[in-house]
C-alpha positions in Angstrom: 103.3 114.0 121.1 106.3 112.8 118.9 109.5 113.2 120.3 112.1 116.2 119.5 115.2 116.0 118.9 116.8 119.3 120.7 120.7 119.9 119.3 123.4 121.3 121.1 124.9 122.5 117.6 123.3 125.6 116.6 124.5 127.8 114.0 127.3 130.9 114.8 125.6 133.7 115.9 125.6 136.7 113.3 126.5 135.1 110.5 123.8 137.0 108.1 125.6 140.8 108.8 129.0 139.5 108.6 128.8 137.2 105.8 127.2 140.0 103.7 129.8 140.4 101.6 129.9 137.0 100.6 126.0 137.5 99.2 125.2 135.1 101.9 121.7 136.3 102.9 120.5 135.0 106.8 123.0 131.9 106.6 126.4 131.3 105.7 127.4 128.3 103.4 130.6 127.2 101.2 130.1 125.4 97.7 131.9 122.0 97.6 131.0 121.8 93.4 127.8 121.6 91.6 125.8 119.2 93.9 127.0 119.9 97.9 127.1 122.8 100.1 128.8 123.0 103.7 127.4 125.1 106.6 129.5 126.3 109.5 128.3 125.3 112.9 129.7 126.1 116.7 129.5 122.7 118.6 128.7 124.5 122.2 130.1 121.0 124.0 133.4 122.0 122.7 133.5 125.3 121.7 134.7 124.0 118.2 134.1 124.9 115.1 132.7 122.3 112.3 131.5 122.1 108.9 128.5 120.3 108.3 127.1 118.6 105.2 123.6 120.5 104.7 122.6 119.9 101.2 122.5 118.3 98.1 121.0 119.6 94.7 118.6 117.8 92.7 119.2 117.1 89.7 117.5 115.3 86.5 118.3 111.4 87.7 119.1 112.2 91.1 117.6 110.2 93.9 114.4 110.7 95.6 114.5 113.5 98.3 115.4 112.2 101.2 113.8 113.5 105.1 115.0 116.6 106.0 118.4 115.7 108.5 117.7 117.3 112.1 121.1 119.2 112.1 120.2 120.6 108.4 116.5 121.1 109.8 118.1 123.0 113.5 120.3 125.5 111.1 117.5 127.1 108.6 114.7 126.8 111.7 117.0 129.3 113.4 117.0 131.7 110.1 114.2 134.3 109.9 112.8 132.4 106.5 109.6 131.2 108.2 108.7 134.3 110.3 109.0 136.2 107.0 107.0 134.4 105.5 103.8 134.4 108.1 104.0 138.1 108.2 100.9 138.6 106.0 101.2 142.6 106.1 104.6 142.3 104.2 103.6 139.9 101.7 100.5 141.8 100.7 102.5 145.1 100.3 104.8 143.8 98.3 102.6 141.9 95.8 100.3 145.1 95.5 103.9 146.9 94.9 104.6 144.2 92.0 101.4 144.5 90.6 101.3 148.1 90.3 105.7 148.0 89.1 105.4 145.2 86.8 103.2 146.9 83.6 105.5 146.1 80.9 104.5 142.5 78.9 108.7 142.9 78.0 109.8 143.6 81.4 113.2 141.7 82.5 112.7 141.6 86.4 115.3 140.7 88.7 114.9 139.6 92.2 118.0 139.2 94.3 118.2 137.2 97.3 115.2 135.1 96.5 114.7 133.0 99.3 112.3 130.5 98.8 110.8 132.8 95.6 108.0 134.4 96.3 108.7 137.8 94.9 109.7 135.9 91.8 106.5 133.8 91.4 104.4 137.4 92.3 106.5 139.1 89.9 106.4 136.2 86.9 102.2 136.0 87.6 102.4 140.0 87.5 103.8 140.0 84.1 102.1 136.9 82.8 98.7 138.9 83.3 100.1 142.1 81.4 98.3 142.4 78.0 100.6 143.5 75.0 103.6 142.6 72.7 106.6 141.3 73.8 108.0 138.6 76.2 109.7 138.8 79.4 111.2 137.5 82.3 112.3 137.1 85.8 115.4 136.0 87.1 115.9 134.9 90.9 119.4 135.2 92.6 119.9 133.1 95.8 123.7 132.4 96.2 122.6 130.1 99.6 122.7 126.4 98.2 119.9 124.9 100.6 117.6 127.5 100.2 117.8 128.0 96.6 116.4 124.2 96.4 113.7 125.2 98.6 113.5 128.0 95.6 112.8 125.5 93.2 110.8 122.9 95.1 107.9 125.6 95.9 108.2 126.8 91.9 107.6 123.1 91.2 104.9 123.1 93.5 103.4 126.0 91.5 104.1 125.1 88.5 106.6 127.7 87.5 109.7 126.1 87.3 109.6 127.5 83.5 108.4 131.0 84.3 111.8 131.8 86.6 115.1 131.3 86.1 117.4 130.2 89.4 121.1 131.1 89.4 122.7 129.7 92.8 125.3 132.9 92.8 126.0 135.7 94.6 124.5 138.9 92.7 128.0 140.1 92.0 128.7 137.2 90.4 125.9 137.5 87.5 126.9 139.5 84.8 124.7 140.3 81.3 125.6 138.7 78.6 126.4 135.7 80.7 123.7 134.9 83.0 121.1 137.3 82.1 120.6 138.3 78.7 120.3 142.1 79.0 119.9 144.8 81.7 117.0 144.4 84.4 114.2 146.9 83.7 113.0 146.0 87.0 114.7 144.8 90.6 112.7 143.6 93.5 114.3 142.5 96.6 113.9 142.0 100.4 117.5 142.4 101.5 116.7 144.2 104.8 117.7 143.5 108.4 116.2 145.1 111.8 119.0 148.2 111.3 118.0 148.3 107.0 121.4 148.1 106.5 123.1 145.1 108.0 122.6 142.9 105.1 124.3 144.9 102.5 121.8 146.5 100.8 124.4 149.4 99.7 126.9 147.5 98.4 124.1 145.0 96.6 122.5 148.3 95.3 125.7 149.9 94.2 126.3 146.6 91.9 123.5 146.0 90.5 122.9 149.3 89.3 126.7 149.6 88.0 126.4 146.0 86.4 122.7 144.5 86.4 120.2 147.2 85.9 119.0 149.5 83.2 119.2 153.3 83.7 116.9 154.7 85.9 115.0 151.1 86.6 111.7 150.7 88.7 112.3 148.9 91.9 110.3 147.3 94.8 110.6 148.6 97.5 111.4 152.0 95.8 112.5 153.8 98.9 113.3 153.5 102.4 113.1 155.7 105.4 114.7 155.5 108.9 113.4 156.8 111.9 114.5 157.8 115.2 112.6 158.7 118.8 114.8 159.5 122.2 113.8 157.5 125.1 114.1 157.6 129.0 114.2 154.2 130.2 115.7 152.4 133.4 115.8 149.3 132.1 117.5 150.5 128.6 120.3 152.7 130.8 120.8 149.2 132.9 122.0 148.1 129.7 124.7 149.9 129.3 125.9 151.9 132.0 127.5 149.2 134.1 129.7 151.7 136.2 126.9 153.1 137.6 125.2 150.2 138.0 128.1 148.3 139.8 128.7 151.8 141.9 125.1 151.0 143.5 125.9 147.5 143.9 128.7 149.0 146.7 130.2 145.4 146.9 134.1 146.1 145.9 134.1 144.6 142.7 135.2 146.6 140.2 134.9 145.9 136.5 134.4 149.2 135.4 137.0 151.2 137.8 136.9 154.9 138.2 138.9 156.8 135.5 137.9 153.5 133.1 133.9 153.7 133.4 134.1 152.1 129.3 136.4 149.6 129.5 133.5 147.4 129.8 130.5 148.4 127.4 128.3 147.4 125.3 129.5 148.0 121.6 128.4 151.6 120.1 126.4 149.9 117.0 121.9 150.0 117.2 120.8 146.5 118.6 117.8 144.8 117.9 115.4 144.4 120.4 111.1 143.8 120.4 110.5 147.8 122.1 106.9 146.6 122.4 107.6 144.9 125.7 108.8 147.9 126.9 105.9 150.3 125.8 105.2 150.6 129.9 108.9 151.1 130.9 109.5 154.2 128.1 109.3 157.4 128.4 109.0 159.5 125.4 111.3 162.5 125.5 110.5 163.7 121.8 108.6 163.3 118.5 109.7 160.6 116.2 112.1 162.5 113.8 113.8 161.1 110.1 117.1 160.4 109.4 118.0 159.2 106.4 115.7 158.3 102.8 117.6 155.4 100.8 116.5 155.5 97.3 116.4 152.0 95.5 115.9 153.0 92.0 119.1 155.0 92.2 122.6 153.8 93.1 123.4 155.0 97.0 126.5 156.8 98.4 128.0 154.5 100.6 128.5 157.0 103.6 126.7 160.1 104.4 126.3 162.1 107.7 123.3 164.1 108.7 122.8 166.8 111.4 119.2 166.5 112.8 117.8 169.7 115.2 115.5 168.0 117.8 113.0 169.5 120.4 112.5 167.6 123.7 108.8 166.7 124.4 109.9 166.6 128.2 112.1 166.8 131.4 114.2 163.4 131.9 116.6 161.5 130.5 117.6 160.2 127.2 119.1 156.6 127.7 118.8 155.8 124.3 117.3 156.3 120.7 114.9 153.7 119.3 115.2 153.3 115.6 113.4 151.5 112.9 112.3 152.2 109.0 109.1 152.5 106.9 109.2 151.0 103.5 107.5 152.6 100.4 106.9 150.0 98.1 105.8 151.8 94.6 106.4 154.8 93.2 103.2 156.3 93.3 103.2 156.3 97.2 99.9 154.5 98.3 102.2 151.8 99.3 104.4 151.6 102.7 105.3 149.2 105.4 106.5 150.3 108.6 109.0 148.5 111.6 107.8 151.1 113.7 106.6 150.8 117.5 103.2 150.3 118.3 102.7 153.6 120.1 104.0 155.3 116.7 101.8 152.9 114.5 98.7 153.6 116.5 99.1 157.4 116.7 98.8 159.9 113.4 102.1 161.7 113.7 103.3 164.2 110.8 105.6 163.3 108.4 105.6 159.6 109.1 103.5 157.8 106.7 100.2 155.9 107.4 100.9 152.2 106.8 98.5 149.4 105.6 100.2 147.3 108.4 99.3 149.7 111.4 97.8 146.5 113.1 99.9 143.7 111.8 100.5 140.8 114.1 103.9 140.4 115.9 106.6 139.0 113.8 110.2 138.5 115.0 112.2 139.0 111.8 112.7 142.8 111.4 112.7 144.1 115.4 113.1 147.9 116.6 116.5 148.9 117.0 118.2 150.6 120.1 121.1 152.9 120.2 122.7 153.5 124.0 124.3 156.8 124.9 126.9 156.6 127.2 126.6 156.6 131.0 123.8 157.8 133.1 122.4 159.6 130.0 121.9 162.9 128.4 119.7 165.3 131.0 117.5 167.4 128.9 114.5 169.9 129.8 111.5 170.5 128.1 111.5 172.3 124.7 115.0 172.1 124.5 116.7 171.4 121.3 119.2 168.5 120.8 121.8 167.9 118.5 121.7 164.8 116.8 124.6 163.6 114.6 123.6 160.3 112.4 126.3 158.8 110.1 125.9 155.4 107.9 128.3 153.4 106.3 128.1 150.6 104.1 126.3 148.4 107.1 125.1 150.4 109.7 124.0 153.6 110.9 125.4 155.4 114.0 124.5 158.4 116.2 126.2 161.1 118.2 124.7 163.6 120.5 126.3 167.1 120.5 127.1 169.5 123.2 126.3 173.6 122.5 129.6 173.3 120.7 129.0 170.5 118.3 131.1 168.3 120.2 130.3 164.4 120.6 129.0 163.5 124.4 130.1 160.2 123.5 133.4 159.2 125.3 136.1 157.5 123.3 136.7 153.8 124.4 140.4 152.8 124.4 142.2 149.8 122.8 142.0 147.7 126.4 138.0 147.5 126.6 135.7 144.9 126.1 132.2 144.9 124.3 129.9 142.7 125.5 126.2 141.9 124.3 123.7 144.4 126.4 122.4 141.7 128.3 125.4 140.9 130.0 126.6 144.5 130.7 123.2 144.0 132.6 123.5 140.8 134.2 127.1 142.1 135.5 125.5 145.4 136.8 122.8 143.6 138.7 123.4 143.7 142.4 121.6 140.3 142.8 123.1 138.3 140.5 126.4 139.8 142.2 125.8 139.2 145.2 124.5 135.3 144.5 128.1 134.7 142.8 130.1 136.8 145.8 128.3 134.9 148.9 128.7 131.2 146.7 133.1 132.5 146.4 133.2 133.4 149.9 131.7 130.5 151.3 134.3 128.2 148.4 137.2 129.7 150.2 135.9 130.4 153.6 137.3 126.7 154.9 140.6 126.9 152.8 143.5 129.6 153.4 144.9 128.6 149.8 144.0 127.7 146.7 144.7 126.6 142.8 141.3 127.8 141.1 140.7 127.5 137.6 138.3 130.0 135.9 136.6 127.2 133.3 135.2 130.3 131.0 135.1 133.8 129.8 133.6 134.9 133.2 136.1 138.2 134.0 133.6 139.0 137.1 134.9 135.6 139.0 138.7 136.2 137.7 138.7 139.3 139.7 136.3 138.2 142.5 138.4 135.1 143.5 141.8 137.2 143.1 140.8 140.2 145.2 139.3 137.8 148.1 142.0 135.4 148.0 145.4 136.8 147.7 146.9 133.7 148.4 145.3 131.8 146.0 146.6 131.1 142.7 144.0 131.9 139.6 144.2 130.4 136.4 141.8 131.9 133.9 140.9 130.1 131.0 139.1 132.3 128.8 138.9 130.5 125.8 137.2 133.2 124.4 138.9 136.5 125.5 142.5 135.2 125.7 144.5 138.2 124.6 141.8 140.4 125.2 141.5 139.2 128.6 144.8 139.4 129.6 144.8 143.3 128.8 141.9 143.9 130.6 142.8 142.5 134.1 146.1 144.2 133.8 144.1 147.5 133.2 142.1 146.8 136.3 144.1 145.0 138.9 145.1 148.0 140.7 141.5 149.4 141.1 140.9 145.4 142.4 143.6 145.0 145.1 145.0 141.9 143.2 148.6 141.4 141.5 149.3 140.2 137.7 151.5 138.2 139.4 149.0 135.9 141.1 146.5 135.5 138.1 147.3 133.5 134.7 145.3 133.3 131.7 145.6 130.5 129.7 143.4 131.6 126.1 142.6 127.6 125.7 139.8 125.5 125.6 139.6 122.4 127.9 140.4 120.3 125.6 143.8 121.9 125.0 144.9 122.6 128.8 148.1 120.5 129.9 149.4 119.3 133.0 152.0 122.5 132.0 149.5 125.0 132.0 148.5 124.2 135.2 152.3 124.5 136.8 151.8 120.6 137.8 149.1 121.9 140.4 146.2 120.1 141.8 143.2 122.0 141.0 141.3 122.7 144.1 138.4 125.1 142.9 137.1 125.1 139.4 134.6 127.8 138.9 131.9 129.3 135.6 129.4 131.4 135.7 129.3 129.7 132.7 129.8 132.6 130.2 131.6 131.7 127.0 132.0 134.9 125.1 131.0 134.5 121.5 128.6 131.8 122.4 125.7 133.9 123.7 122.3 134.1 122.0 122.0 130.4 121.5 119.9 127.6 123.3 120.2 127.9 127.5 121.7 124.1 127.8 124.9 125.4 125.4 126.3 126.2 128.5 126.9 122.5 129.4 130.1 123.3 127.7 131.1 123.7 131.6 130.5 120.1 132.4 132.1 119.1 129.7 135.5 121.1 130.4 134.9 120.0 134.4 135.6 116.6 132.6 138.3 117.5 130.6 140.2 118.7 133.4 139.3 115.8 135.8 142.7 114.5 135.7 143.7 117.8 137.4 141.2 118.1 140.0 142.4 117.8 143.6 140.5 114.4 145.1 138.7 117.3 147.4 137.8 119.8 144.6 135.2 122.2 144.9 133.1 122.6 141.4 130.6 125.6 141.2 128.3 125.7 140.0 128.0 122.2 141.3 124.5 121.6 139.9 122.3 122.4 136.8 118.6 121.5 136.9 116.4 122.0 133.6 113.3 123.8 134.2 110.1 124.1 132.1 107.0 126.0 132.4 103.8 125.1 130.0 103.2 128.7 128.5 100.4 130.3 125.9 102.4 131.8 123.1 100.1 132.9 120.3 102.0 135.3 118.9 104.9 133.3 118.6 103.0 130.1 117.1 101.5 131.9 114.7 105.3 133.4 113.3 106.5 129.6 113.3 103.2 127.8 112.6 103.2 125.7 108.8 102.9 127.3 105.5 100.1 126.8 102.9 98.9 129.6 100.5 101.0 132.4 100.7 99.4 135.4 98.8 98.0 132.7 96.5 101.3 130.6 96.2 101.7 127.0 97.5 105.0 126.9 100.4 103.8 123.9 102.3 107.1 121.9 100.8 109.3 124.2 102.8 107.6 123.3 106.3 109.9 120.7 107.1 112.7 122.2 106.2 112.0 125.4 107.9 110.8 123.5 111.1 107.5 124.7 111.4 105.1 123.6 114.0 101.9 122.4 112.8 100.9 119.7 109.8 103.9 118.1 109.4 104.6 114.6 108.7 103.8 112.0 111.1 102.8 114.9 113.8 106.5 115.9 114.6 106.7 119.0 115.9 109.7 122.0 114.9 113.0 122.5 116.5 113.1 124.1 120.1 114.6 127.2 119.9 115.8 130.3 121.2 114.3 133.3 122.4 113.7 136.4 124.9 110.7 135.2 126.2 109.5 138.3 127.3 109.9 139.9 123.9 107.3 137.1 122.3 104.5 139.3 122.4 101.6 138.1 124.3 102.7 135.4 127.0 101.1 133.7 129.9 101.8 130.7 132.3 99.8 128.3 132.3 101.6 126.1 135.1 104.3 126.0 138.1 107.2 125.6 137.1 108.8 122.4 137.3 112.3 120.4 137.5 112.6 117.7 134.9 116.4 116.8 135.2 119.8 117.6 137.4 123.2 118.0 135.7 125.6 116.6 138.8 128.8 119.1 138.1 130.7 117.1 140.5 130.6 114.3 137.9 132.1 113.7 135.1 129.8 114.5 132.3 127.2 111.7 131.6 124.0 110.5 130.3 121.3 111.4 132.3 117.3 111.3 132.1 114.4 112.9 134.1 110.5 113.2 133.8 107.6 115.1 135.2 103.7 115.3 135.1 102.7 118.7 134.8 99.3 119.9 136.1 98.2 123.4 134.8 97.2 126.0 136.8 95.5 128.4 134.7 93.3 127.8 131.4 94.1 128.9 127.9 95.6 127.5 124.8 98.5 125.8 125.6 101.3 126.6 122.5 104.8 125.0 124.0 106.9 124.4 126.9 109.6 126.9 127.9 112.9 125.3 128.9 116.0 126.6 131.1 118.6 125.8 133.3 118.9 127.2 136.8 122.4 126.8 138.3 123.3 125.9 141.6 126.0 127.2 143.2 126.5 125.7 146.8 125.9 122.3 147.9 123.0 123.1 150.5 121.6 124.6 147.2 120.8 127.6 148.9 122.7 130.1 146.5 120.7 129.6 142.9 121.1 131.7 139.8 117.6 130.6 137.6 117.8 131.5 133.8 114.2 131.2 133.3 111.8 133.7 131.7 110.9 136.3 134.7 115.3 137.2 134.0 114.9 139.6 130.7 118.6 138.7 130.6 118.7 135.1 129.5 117.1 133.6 126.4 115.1 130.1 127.2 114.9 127.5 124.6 110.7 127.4 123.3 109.7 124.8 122.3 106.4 124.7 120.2 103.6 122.2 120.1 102.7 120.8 116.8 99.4 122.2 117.2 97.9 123.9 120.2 95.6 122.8 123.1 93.1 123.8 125.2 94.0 123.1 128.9 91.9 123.8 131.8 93.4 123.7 135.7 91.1 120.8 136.3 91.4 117.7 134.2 94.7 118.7 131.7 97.5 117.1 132.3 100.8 116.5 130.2 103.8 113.9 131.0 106.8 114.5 129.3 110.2 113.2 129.0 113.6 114.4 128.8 117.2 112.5 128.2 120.6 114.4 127.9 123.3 112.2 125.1 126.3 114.0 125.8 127.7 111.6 122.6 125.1 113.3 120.4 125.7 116.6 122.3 121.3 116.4 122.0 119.0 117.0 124.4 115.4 114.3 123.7 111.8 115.3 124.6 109.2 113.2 124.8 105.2 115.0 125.9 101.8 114.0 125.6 98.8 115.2 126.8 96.4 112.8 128.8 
């Protein structure tokens, strides 16, 4: 197998829902003029920001296309593009929606966000076979300069470069008269997110009705429908409750101190999340029930609030509400596609419509969404009826449980808490993972009576931890992330932790920035990370190297006898079977009768791609990838020596399988080692539902038995590059 090229550099996180505004749809770029486009990129080495050169536009007389860069390849494989695109129940819905919309020979259709065009080419092939007078046409927005020449390389490829006109602009930037000749007649467009609305569809609806669309146009989808369904689940309520959690953990640690069980939570907003793994962890306390229809054809309100009546199907619980949407796609009805779970999709439930995708294959660009409530939960009984108050605004949609007198459950959080991804309000609650990190500090300071300790990231858990075991000590906290933020929050709790302000500084600066001042002129004799850089989570595991690098920053003010922990990072890989996950990310041919395979390399898909090279390796909850199984041990491949300074390093490994199946990728972590007897290890690999591993894909499966298959493969670490190199092939 080729070689892969593995970058530290991935995108920001979230870009898509808060670039909506901008009409960025799934990536956010700025236009440097008519032919270049930049891309914002976080650098996880540094924790800077950069722009990166991602495209150029073809043009009459430019230059031959060049190969796809890897950097420009890493940021549109991490968009949701290619996923989309394999999800065959979607694109059959909608072309049977544009077929059935698209009746009028003199139609003016106009399809906003475009992507790589396939709604276009469906909708200028719908119209072409419409018999009649008149002429008309199809207009694609796509204000995303890379992908819109994607847009018109696969219109090339079919041939209808002439059929649709491309305008690289923002939708609220067209205007009739100008760019379009007259009103739309008809508007298609997929601008939908796991939660419907993070995209902007309202505001992008609201528009184009005021300024781009006929009265009373037809539109595909033509309506939308949310759903809701409470939920008793112990995992979910780990997620969220970390007082309770940490209360059980009974160690004296207190992020979360009585009187201020929210100053650490996860934020109050619905957070997307593959429920499907969960199916045997859930408990179903009630029906699903509807919450809100959004209307395409007519212009939304952008807020509304709804109070839903709910009867409980049984005693428990209710940690949380799972959400998600089914999409009618024509007018007349006979057309839907659902988000929905699999127990509602295999189940005939009233009121929620039967879809033409109740078996449709995993796909990992629209998930399910979950909304916590606070603390332990709401305790209900059977047959008891629930308030429910839902509220959208222009981007979201929220919910409230009500007492008997209509008031919110829901606590107000106060000005000094942090919000933190649900994964880490887990990982904090979790009594191992606290206890791991509390014997590794005791045993740091166990030989020294005092101490200059330096906490290298965002990690609030070892800020408190060293300060309350070590009065003596002095703690510097970084928190390159938090700063201000983190400074009000250990104030808030110092108290409840048996520590002094006066004993603890935070800094707010990345490594790179820390003086010989900040430091007081001290010798640093601990130097501690979880590592946790706030902001930075979601992306690949080895982004985290950022600690080394800010270990080597600060070398100058290390103490000759320094203690680093972790000391030690080793990268782990496991050979898995991932069909459901190849088959979202495997290459693109016909796609409902329309030629993509020009955007495979591009969108780094795994399977038929030049010379054999293989897609990106990526991020992901491996246990949310649908159907998984291991199909080795799991194996050490390279050590990251924290007690260096940061450095090339290479390893390798033979890898023998123990079980047969199709072999689909390698799964790739970082356990970190937090004593020197490496007796104390934190592993970040795929049996910890907390952590995402970095997958990567193979460019085309292979059958491996326990007996006979074997695979070498390769790995070197440029910290230069900031890249991470595999090399694997099977014998």
């Amino acid at each position: 197998m080729p070689s892969c090229l593995v970058s530290l550099a991935p995108p920001l996180p979230n870009a898509r829902r808060l670039l909506f505004l901008l009409g960025r749809r799934r990536m956010a770029s700025i236009s440097a003029g008519p032919s270049r486009a930049f891309q914002l990129r976080l650098n996880p080495l540094t924790g800077d920001s950069e722009w990166l050169v991602v495209d150029e536009e073809e043009g009459e007389g430019a230059a031959p296309p060049r190969p796809t860069p890897v950097a420009q390849m890493q940021l549109l494989a991490s968009t949701s593009y290619l996923d989309m695109l394999n999800d065959d129940a979607r694109n059959r819905a909608y072309r049977r929606a544009i077929e059935a919309t698209v009746t009028d020979p003199a139609a003016r259709v106009l399809d906003i966000g475009a992507g790589t065009g396939l709604l276009s080419m469906m909708s200028a092939q719908a119209l072409g076979s419409v018999r009649g007078e008149g002429r008309g046409s199809v207009s694609a927005c796509e204000s995303y300069l890379p992908m819109g020449k994607l847009l018109r390389k696969v219109l090339r490829a079919n041939g209808m470069e002439n059929k649709v006109k491309v305008f690289h602009k923002r939708s609220d930037e067209l205007e009739v008269g100008v760019e379009l000749d007259s009103p739309a007649d008809i508007l298609v467009s997929e601008i939908l997110d796991s939660e419907l609305l993070g995209e902007g569809l309202i505001p992008t609806l609201q528009q184009a009705h005021d300024k781009l669309l006929v009265k009373n146009p037809k539109t595909v989808p033509y309506r939308a429908t949310t759903y809701g369904q409470l939920v008793e689940s112990t995992f979910l309520w780990k997620m969220h409750d970390l007082h309770n959690n940490e209360a059980n953990a009974a160690d004296g640690v207190w992020l979360t101190p009585d009187g201020m069980e929210n100053i650490v939570s996860v934020k109050l907003q619905q957070h997307a999340m593959q429920c499907d793994s969960l199916q045997d962890e859930i408990r179903l306390l009630s029906e699903p029930f509807k919450v809100f229809e959004f209307d395409f054809w007519e212009r939304p309100d952008s807020h509304r609030e709804t109070k839903i009546m709910i009867k409980t199907t049984g005693d428990g619980c209710v940690h949380a509400i799972i959400s998600w949407w089914v999409l009618q796609l024509d007018s007349a009805g006979s057309i839907f596609y659902s988000t929905a779970p699999r127990w509602v999709r295999q189940t005939s439930i009233e009121g929620v419509p039967q879809c033409a995708n109740d078996t449709k294959d995993w796909c990992d660009h629209w998930k399910h969404c979950v909304w916590f409530t606070q603390g332990k939960g709401a305790p209900i009984m059977k047959d008891q009826i629930l308030s429910l108050r839902a509220s959208h605004n222009l981007t979201s949609i929220s919910y409230q449980l009500l007492n008997a007198n209509d008031e919110a459950c829901n606590r107000s959080l106060k000005g000094d808490h942090l919000t933190l991804l649900p994964e880490r309000v887990a990982l904090y609650g979790d009594r191992y993972w606290r206890s791991a990190l509390i014997a590794a500090i005791k045993k740091a300071l166990s030989d020294r009576s005092s101490q200059t300790c330096v906490v290298a990231d965002d990690s609030i858990f070892l800020a408190l931890l060293v300060s309350s075991l070590s009065p003596s000590s002095k703690v510097i906290a970084m928190f390159p992330g938090l700063r201000d933020k983190g400074v009000t929050y250990l104030q808030a709790v110092a108290d409840a932790n048996n520590f002094s302000m006066d004993q603890i500084q935070v800094i707010g600066k990345r490594a790179a920035s820390v003086t010989a001042d900040d430091l007081q002129h001290k010798k640093v004799n601990l130097l501690v990370s979880e590592p946790f850089y706030f902001g930075g989570e979601g992306m690949l595991p080895w982004q985290n190297l950022r600690f080394w690098n800010a270990r080597t920053l600060l070398d100058p003010m290390l103490s000759k006898d320094a203690l680093i922990m972790p000391c030690k990072g080793v990268l782990k890989l496991c050979a898995m079977s991932l069909p459901d996950l190849w088959r979202s990310r495997c290459s693109l041919k016909d796609v409902e009768g329309f030629d993509h395979s020009v955007v495979n390399e591009t969108l780094g898909a795994c399977g038929d791609l030049p010379g054999g090279q293989q897609g990106p390796c990526l991020p992901y909850y491996v246990w949310q990838c649908g159907f998984t199984k291991k199909l080795s041990k799991v194996y050490s491949l390279m050590d990251f020596n924290f007690t260096e300074p940061i450095h090339s390093c290479s390893g390798k490994t033979k890898i023998e399988f123990a079980d047969a199946g199709t072999c689909h990728g390698f799964v790739i972590w970082i356990d970190w080692v937090l004593d020197e007897k490496s007796s104390i290890v934190l592993s970040t690999g795929p049996d910890s539902r907390y952590w995402k591993q970095g997958v990567q894909l193979l460019s085309k499966p292979v059958e491996v038995h326990p007996a006979g298959s074997v695979v070498d493969v390769e790995a070197s670490f440029d910290p230069a590059a900031g890249n991470l190199t595999f090399n694997s092939s099977f014998a």
